[in-house]
C-alpha positions as a Python dict, from the first residue, in 0.01 Angstrom:
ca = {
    (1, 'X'): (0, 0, 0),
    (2, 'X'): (-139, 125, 345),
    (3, 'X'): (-489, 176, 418),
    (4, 'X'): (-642, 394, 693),
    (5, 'X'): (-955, 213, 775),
    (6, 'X'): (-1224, 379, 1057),
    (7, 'X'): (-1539, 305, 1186),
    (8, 'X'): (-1849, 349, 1434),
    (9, 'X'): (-1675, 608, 1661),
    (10, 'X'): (-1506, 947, 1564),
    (11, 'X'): (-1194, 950, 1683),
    (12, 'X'): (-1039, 1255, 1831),
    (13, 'X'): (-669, 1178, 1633),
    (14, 'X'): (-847, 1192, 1304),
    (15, 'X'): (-1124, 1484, 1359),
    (16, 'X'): (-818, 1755, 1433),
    (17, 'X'): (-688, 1987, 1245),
    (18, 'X'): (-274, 1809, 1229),
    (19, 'X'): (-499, 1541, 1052),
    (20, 'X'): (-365, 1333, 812),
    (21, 'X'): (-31, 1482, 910),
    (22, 'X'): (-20, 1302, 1235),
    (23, 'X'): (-5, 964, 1064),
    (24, 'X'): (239, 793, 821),
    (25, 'X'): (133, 862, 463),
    (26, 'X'): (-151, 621, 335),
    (27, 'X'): (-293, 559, 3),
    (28, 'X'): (-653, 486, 58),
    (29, 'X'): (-914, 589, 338),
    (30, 'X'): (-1225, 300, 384),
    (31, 'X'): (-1506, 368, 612),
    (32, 'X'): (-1699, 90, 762),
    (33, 'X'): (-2029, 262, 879),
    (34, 'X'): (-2214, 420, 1139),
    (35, 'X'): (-2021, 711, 1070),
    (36, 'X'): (-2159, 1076, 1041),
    (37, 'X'): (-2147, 1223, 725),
    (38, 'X'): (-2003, 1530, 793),
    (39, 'X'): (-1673, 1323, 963),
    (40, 'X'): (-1660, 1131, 610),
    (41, 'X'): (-1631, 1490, 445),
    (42, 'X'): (-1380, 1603, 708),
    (43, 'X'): (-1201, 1317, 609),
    (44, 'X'): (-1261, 1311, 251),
    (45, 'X'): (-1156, 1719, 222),
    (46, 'X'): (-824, 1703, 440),
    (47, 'X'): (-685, 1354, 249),
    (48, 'X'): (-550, 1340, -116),
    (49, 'X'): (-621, 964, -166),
    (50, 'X'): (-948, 795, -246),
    (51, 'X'): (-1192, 781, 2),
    (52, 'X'): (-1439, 498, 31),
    (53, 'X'): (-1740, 385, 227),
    (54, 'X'): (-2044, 205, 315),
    (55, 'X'): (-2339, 218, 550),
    (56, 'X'): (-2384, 155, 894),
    (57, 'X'): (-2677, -2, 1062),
    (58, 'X'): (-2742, 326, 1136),
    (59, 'X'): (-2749, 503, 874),
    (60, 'X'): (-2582, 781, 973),
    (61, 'X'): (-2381, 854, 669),
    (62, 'X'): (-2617, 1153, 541),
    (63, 'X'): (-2545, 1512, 548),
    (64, 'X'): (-2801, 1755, 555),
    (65, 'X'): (-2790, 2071, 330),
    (66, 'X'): (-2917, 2448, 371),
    (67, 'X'): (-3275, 2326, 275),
    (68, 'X'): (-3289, 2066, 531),
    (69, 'X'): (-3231, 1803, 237),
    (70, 'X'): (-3029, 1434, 358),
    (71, 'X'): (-2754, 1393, 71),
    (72, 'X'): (-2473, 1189, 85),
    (73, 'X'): (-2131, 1298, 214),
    (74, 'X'): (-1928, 1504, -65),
    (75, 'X'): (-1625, 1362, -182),
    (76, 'X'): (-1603, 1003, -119),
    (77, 'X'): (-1714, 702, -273),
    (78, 'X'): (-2039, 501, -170),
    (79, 'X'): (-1953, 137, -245),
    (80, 'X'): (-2264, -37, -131),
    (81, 'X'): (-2381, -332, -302),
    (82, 'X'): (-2109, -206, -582),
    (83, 'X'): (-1741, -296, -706),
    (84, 'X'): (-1512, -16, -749),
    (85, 'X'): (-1197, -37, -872),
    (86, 'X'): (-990, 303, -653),
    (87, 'X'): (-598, 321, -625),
    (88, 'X'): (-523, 12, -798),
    (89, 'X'): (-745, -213, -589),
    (90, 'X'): (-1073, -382, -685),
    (91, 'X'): (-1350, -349, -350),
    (92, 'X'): (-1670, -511, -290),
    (93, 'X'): (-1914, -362, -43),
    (94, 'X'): (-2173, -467, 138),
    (95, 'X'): (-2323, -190, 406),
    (96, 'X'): (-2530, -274, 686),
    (97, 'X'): (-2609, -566, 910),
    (98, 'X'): (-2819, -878, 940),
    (99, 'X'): (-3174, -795, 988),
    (100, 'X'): (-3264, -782, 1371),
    (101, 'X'): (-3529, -546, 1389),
    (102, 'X'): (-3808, -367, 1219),
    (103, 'X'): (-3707, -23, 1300),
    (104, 'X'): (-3363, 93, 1173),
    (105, 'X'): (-3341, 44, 778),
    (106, 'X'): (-2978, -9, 745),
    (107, 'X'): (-3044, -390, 786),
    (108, 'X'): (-3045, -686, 529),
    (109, 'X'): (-3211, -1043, 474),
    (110, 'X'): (-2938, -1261, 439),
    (111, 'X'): (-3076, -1456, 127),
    (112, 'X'): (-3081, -1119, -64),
    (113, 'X'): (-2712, -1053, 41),
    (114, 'X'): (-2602, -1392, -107),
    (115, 'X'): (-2855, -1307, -433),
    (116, 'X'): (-2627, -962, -495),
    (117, 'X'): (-2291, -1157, -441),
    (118, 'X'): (-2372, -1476, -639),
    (119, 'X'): (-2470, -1199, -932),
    (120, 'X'): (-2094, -1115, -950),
    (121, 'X'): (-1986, -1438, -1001),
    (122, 'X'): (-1941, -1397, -1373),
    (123, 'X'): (-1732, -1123, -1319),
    (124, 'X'): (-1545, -1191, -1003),
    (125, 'X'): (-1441, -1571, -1060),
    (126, 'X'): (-1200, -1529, -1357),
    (127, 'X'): (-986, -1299, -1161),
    (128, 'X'): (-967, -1523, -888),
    (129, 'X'): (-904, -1815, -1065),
    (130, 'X'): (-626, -1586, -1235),
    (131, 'X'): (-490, -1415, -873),
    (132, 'X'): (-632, -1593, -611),
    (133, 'X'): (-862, -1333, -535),
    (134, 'X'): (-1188, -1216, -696),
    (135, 'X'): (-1160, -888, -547),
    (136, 'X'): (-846, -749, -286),
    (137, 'X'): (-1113, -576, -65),
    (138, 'X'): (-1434, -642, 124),
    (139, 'X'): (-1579, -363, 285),
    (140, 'X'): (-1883, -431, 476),
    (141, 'X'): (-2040, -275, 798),
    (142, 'X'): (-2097, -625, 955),
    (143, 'X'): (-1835, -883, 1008),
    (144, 'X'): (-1837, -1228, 859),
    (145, 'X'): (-1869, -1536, 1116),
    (146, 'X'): (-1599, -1623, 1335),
    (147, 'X'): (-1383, -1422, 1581),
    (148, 'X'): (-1517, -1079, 1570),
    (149, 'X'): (-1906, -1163, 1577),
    (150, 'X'): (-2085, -1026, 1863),
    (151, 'X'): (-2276, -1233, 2113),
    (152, 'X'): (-2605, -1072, 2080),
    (153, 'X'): (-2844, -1104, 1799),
    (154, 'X'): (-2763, -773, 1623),
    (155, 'X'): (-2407, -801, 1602),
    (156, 'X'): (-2427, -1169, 1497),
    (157, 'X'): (-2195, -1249, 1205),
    (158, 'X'): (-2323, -1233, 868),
    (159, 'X'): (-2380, -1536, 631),
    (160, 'X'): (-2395, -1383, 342),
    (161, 'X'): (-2012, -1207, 389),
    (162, 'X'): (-1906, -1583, 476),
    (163, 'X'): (-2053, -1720, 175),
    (164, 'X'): (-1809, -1440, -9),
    (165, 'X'): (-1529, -1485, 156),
    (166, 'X'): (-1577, -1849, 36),
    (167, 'X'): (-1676, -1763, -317),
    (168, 'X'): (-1445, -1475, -390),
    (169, 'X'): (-1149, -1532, -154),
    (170, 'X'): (-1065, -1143, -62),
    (171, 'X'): (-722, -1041, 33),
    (172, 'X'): (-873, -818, 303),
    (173, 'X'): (-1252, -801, 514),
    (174, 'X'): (-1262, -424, 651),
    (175, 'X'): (-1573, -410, 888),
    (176, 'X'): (-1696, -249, 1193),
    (177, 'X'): (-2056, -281, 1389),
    (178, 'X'): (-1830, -449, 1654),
    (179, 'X'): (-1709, -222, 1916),
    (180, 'X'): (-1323, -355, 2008),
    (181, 'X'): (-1404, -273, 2437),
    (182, 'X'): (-1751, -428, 2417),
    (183, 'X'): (-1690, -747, 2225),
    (184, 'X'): (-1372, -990, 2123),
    (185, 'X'): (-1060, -757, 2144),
    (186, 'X'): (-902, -865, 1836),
    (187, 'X'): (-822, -637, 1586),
    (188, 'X'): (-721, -892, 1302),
    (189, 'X'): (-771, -1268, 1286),
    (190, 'X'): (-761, -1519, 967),
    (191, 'X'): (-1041, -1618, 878),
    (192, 'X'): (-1065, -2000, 804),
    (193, 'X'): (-1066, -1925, 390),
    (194, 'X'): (-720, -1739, 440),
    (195, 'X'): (-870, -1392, 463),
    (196, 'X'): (-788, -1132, 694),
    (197, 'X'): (-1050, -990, 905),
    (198, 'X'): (-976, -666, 997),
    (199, 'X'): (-1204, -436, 1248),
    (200, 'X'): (-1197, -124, 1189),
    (201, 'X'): (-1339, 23, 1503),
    (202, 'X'): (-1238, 403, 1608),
    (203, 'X'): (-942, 387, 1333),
    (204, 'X'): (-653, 159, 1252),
    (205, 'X'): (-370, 148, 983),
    (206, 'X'): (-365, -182, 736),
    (207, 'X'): (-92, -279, 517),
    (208, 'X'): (-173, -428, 170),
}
């Protein structure tokens, strides 16, 4: 299957009006955060394939309605701290990033991120003693440790997402938080579980 995968900057070949046109067919749209909410609805209302996404740091995913009410984005499918099974795939996400402040609330303490995923272990550890894989898709805002962590503090790789990749073995970690022209360049490493560590800054295409 092929995924489009964007993140943490709108791009100005996705928010046009030949969009999805302009790109080879896909089956499956994940967004990786700090994204506005009305781009996720652009997305979600052009595309005829599953859209699904988590949280920045941000939090900028909210739309706001005729009354001034924050709501989430229409159409797509808010996978935070949830597995979702979407176009024959099973995802795990995990929005936000490592706590570095106390002012922006899409942040996390690290022990409660590794409470959440050692929860799923009942139900993620038969399939990947089955398949190899507890789950074929980690979405999360933040990347894991290794290669794509920042150097500063707030883009620091997550623990928690490298205690998963350990526990659950995902074909596929889709994050952003790490801007490709500010940080390491790469798009795509393996990680040293076998994953592949995908960053999914601006937009890029992923085969499955």
């Amino acid at each position: 299957m092929r995924i489009l995968a964007l993140s943490d900057q709108i791009h100005p070949f996705i928010y046009q009006e030949r969009f999805p046109h302009n790109l080879p067919a896909f089956d499956l749209v994940l967004l990786a955060g700090d994204l506005p909410g009305s781009y996720i609805e652009f997305v979600a209302t052009k595309v005829q394939v599953p859209v699904v996404y988590v949280h920045g740091n941000h939090q900028e995913e909210y739309v706001q309605d005729y009354l001034g009410n924050l709501t989430p984005p229409g159409g797509a499918i808010k996978a935070h701290g949830r597995i979702v099974d979407v176009a024959g795939v099973r995802i795990a996400g995990w929005g936000g990033c490592p706590r570095y402040n106390d002012r922006d609330i899409g942040q996390y303490n690290e022990i409660d991120a590794q409470a959440r995923f050692l929860s799923w272990y009942p139900r993620l550890i038969q399939r990947r003693w089955r398949t190899g894989h507890g789950v074929d898709i980690l979405l999360s805002h933040a990347p894991p440790p290794g290669a794509h962590a920042g150097s500063d503090f707030a883009h620091r790789g997550s623990t928690a997402l490298g205690l998963f990749h350990r526990l659950y073995r995902p074909k596929i970690h889709v994050h952003g938080h790490i801007h490709l022209y500010e940080a390491q360049p790469r798009r795509e490493y393996i990680s040293p579980e076998g994953v592949r560590v995908i960053n999914a800054f601006e937009y890029t295409l992923i085969e499955l």
